[in-house]
LUMKOLTI-918356 format. One record per residue (C-alpha): x, y, z. Coordinates in pm, 1 decimal. Layout:
N
(koldo (X Y Z))
...
END
This chain:
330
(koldo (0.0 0.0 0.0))
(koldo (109.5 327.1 -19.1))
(koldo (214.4 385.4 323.4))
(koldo (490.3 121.0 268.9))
(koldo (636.2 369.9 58.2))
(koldo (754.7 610.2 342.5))
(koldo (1107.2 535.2 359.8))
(koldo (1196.4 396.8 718.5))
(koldo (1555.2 384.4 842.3))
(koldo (1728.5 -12.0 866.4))
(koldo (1998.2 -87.2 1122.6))
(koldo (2212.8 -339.6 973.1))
(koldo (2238.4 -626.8 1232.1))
(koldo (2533.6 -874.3 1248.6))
(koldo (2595.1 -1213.1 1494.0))
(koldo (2897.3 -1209.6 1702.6))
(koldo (3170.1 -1452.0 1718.8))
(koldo (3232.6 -1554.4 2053.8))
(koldo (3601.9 -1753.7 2102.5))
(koldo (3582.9 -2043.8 2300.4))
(koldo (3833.3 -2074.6 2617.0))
(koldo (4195.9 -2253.9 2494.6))
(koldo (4128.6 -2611.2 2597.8))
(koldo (4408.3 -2752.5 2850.9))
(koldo (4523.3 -3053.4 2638.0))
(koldo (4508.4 -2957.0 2212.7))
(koldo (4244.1 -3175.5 1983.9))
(koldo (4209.5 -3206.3 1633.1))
(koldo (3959.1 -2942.4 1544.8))
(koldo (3592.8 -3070.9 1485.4))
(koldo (3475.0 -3020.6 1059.6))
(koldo (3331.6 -2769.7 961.3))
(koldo (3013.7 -2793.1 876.3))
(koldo (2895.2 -2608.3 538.8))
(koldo (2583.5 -2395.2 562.4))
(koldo (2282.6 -2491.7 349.4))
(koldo (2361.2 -2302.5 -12.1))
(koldo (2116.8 -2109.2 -109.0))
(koldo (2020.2 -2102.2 -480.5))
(koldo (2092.0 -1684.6 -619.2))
(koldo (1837.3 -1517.2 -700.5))
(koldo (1769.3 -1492.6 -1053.4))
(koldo (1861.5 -1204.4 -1319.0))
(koldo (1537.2 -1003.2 -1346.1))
(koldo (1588.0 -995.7 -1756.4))
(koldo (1742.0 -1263.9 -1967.0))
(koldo (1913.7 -1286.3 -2305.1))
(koldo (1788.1 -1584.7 -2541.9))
(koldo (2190.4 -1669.6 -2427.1))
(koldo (2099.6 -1712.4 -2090.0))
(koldo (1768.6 -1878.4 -2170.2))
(koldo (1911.3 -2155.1 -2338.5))
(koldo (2125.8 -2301.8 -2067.5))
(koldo (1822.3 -2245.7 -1806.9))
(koldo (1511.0 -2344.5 -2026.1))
(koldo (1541.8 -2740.2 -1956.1))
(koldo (1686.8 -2736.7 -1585.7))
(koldo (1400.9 -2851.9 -1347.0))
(koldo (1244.6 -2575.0 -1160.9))
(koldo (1201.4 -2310.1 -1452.2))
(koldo (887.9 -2275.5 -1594.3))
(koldo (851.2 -2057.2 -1908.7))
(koldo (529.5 -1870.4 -1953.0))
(koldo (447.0 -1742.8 -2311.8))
(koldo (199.2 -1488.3 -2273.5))
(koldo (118.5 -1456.7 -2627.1))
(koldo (-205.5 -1538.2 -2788.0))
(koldo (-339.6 -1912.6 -2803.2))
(koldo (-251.6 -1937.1 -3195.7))
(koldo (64.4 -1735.2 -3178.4))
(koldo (209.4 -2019.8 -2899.7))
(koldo (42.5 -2282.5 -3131.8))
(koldo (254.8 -2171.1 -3439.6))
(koldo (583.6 -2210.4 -3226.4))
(koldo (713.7 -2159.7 -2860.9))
(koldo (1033.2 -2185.5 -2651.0))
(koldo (1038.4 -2568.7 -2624.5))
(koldo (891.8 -2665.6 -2230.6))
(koldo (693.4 -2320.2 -2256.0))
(koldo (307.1 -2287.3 -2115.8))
(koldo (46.4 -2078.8 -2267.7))
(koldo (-80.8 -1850.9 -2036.5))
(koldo (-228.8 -1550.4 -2273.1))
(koldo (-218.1 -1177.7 -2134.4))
(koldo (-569.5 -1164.5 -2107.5))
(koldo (-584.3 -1398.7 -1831.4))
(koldo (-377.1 -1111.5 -1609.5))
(koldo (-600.4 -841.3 -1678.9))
(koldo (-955.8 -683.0 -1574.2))
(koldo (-1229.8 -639.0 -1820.0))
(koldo (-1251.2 -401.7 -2139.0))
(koldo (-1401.9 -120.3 -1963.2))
(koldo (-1110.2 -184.2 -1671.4))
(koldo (-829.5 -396.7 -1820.9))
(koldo (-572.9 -293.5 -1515.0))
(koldo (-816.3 -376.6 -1283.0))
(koldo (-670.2 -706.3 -1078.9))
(koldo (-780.9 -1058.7 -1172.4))
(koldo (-938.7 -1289.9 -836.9))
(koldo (-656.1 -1478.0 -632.1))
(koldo (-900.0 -1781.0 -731.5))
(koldo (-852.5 -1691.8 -1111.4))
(koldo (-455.1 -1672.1 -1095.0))
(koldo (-432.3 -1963.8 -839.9))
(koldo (-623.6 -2153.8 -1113.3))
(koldo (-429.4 -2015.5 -1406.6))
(koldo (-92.5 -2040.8 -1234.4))
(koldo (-194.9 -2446.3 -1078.7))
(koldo (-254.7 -2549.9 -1458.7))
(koldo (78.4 -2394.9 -1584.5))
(koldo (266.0 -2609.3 -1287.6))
(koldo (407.7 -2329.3 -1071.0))
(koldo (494.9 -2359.9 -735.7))
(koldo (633.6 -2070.8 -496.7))
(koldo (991.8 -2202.3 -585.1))
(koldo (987.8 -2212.8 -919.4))
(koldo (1177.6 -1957.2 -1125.3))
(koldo (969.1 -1829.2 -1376.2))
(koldo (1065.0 -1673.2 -1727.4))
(koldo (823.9 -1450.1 -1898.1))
(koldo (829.8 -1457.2 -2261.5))
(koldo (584.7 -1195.0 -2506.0))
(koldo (585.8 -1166.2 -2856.5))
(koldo (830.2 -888.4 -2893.3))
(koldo (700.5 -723.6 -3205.7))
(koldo (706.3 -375.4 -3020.1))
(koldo (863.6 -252.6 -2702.4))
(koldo (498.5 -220.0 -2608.3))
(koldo (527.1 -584.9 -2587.4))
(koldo (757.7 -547.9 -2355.0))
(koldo (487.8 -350.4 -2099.1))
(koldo (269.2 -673.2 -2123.6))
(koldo (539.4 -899.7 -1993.7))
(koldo (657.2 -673.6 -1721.0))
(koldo (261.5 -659.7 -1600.0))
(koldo (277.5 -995.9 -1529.3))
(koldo (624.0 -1014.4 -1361.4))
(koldo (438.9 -761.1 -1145.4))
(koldo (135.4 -940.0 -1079.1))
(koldo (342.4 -1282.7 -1022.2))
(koldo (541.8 -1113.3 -764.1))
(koldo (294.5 -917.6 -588.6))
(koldo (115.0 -1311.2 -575.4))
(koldo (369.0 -1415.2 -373.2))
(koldo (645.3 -1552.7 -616.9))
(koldo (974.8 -1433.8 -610.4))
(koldo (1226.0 -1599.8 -848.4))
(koldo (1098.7 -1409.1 -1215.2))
(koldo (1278.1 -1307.6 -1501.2))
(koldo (1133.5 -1187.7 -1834.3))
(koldo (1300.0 -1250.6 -2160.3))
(koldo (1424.0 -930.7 -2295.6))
(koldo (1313.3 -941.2 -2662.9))
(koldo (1002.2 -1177.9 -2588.4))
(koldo (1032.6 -1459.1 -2871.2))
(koldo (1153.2 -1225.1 -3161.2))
(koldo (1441.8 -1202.5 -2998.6))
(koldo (1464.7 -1604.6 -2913.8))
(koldo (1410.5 -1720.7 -3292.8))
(koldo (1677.1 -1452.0 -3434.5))
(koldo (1875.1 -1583.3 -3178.2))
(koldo (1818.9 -1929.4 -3369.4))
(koldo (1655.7 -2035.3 -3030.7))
(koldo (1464.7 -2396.0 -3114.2))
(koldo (1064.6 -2403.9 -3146.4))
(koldo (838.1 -2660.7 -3090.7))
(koldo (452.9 -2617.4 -3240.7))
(koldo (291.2 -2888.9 -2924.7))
(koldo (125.0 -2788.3 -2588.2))
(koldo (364.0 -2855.3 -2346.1))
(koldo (240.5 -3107.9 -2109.0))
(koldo (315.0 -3023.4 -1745.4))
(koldo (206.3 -3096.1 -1401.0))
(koldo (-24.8 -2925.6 -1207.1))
(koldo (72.8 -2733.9 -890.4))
(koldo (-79.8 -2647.6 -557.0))
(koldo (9.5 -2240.6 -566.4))
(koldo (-233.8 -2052.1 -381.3))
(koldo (-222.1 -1693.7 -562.3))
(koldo (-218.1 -1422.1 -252.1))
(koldo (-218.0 -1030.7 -337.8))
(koldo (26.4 -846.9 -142.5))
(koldo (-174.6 -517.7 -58.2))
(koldo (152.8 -395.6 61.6))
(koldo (298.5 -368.9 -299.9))
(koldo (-24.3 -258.1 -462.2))
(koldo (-99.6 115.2 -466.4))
(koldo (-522.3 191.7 -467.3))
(koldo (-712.4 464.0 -633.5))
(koldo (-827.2 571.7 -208.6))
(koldo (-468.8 568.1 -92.4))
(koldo (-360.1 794.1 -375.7))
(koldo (-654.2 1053.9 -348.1))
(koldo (-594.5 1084.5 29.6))
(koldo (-187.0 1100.6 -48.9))
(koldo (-231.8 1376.5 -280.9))
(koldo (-524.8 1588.7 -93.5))
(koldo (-286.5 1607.8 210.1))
(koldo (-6.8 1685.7 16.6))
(koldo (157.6 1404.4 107.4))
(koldo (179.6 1187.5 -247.3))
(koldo (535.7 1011.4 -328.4))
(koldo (665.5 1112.5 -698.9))
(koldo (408.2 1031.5 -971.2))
(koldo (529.9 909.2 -1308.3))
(koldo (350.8 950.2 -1587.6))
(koldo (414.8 623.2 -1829.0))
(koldo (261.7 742.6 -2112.9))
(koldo (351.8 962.1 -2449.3))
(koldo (297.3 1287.5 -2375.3))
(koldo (-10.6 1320.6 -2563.4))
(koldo (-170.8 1149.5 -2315.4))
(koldo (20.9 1365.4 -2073.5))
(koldo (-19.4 1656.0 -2173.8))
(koldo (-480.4 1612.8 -2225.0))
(koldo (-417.9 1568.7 -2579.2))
(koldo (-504.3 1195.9 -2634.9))
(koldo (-703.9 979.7 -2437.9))
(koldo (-727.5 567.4 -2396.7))
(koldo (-1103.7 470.8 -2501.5))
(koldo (-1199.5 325.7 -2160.6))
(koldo (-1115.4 630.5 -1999.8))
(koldo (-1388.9 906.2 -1946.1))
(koldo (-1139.1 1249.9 -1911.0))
(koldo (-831.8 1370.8 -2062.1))
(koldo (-521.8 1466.0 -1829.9))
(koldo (-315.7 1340.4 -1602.6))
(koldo (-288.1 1277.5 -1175.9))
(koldo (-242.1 1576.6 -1010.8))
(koldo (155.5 1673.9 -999.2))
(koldo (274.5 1423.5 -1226.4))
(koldo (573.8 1405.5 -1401.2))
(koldo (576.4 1274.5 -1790.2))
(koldo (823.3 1000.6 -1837.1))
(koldo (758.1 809.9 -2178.1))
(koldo (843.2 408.3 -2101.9))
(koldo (962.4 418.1 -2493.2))
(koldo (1271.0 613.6 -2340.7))
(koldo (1391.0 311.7 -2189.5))
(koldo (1429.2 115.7 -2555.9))
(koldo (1617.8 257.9 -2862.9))
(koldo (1444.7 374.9 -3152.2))
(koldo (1238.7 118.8 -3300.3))
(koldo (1376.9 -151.1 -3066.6))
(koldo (1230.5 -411.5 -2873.0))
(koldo (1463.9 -493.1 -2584.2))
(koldo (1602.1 -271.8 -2335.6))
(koldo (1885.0 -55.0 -2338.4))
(koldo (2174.9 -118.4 -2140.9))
(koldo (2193.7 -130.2 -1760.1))
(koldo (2388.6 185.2 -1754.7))
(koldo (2161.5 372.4 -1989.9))
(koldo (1897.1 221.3 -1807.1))
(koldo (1988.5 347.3 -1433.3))
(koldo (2104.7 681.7 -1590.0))
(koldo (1727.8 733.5 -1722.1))
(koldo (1614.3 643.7 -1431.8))
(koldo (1828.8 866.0 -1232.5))
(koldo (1709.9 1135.8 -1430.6))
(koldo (1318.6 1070.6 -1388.8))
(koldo (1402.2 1141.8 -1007.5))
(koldo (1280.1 785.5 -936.9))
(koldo (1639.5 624.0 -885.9))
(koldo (1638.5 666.5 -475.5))
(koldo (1283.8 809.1 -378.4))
(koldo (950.8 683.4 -293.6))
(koldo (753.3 705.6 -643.6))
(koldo (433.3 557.7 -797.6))
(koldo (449.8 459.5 -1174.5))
(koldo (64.5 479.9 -1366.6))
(koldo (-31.8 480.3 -1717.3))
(koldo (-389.6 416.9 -1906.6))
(koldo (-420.5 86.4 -1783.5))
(koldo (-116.3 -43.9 -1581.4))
(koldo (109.7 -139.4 -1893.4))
(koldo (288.3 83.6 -2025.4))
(koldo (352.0 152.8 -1619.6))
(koldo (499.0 -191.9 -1564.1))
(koldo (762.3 -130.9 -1789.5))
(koldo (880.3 207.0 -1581.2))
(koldo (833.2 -3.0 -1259.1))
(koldo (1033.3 -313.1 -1378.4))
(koldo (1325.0 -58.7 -1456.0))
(koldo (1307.7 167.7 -1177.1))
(koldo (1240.4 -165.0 -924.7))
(koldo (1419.7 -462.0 -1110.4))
(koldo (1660.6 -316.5 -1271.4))
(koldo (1804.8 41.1 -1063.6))
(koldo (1667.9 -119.7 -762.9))
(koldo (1483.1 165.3 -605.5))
(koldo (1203.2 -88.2 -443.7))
(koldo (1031.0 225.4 -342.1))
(koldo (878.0 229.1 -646.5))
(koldo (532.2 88.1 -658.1))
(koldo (263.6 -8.3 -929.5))
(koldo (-112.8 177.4 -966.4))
(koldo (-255.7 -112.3 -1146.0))
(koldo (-596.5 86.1 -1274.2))
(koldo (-435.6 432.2 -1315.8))
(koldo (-606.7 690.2 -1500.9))
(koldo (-905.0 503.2 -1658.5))
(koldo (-959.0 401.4 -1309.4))
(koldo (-894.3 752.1 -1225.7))
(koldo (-1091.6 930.6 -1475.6))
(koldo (-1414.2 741.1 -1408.9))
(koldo (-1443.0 902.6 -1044.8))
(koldo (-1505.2 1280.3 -923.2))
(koldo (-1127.9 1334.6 -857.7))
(koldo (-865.1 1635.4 -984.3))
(koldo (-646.9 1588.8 -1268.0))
(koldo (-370.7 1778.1 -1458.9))
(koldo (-360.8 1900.6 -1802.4))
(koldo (-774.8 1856.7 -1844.4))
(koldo (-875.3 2014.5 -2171.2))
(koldo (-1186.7 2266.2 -2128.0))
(koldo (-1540.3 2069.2 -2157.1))
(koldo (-1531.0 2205.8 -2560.3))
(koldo (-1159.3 2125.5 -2659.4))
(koldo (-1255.6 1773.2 -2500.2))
(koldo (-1572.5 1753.0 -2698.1))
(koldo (-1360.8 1826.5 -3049.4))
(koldo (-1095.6 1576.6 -2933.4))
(koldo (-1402.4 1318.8 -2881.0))
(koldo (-1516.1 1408.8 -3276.8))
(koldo (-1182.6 1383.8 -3390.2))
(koldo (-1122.2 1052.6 -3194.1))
(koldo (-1420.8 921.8 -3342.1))
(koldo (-1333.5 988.1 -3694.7))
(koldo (-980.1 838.9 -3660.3))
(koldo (-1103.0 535.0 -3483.3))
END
């Protein structure tokens, strides 16, 4: 929730050593015994390199969120079909958040447990593609998984790679996962509101082109033009090159990020719908590590639909011709 972004003060704490008294008559010292290991934590984004060595190793589980006849025509070998949609609200919502029953159903059939490391693979046709995947990093973690990587240049980048593809449903085990929504991690419409009447509201980043910033373009599902109240715009196509579909590089990356004031302060990333938002959230969070960063899933269509303030709102007849001219280039 948004109060978890208020950033508290950690003590680092440490064990002490305490020496044992010379013993009167010298023994062989006793073996040491070797702590349990404990597996590292995964890269947050993957090359088809790094893929390949993982993709057959028990324990990973690829999800292709692609379409049902995209997967059919060919998909990372071992991969499951689990399709955007089935992470998303409803056309006149699509951020709002699927049931825990839904994703502990969806996530069961695709045989993921709490340890397995999953890799999330999209089409990678556009870095908008890139958005979708990063939503459902997002909504696996805040479900209680925590070893996720997506792979950077979805399956575009896995086939010019000369990655193999197999055309059959993968066949796979169901789990037992029981899908549980961290409210800590999820920022709410009422949190915000409250945040920003008392003057109180972390750094608010603005996901979308400016158009949409700036009252000039709207998504269909929402009902106003404009932005939240004191919001900065930071495009998510920034973090791509031109025309590309993966990400820059993790210097260019943090840099960017450093310079949307997000790298080290408590900030809340929105779009239209929670997409284009994920993929300022998995750089800020994942990738520069500021994990004061949080998600608005329903952002500004959830926004617009309710009697609250916004930014950059277009007088009631420049909305009205943007509405004709929508209409005509729809």
């Amino acid at each position: 929730m948004l109060k978890t972004l208020v950033v508290s003060l950690a003590l680092a704490t440490g064990s002490l050593l305490v020496a044992a008294p010379a013993a009167a008559n010298p023994v062989a010292p006793a073996a040491t015994v070797a702590a349990p290991s404990v597996a590292a934590a995964p890269s947050p984004l993957l090359t088809p390199a790094e893929l390949k060595v993982l993709v057959s190793r028990p324990g990973v589980r690829v999800l292709d969120i692609r379409a049902d006849k995209d997967y059919a025509s060919g998909h990372i070998p071992g991969a499951v079909n689990t399709p955007y949609g089935k992470y998303r609200g409803p056309k006149e919502n699509p951020g709002q958040l699927p049931t825990e029953a839904a994703l502990s159903t969806l996530l069961q059939s695709a045989g993921v447990s709490a340890d397995t490391h999953v890799v999330v693979v999209h089409g990678g046709t556009d870095h908008t593609d890139f958005g979708a995947a990063a939503r459902v990093y997002w909504t696996l973690k805040v479900g209680g998984l925590t070893r996720l990587s997506i792979l950077d240049g979805g399956s575009k980048a896995w086939k010019a790679a000369g990655g193999a593809l197999e055309t059959a449903a993968a066949a796979v085990s169901p789990s037992q996962f029981s899908y549980r929504y961290d409210q800590d991690q999820i920022v709410t419409r009422e949190e915000l509101a409250a945040a920003i009447k008392s003057g109180s509201a972390p750094l608010l980043v603005d996901a979308r082109p400016q158009k949409f910033f700036g009252g000039e373009a709207r998504a269909d599902a929402s009902a106003r033009y404009g932005t939240l109240p004191g919001a900065s715009s930071f495009d998510n196509a920034q973090f791509f090159p031109k025309d590309g579909t993966t990400l820059k590089s993790g210097s260019e990356l943090k840099a960017l990020v450093q310079r949307s004031g997000a790298a080290d302060a408590p900030a809340v990333s929105f779009c239209n719908t929670g997409h284009w938002a994920a993929t300022n959230w998995f750089v800020m969070s994942e990738i520069a590590g500021n994990k004061q960063v949080k998600l608005y899933p329903e952002s500004i269509v959830e926004w617009s639909k309710a009697e609250l303030p916004m930014d950059n709102q277009p007088s009631r007849i420049s909305a009205l011709v943007q509405d004709v001219k929508r209409s005509f280039s729809n």
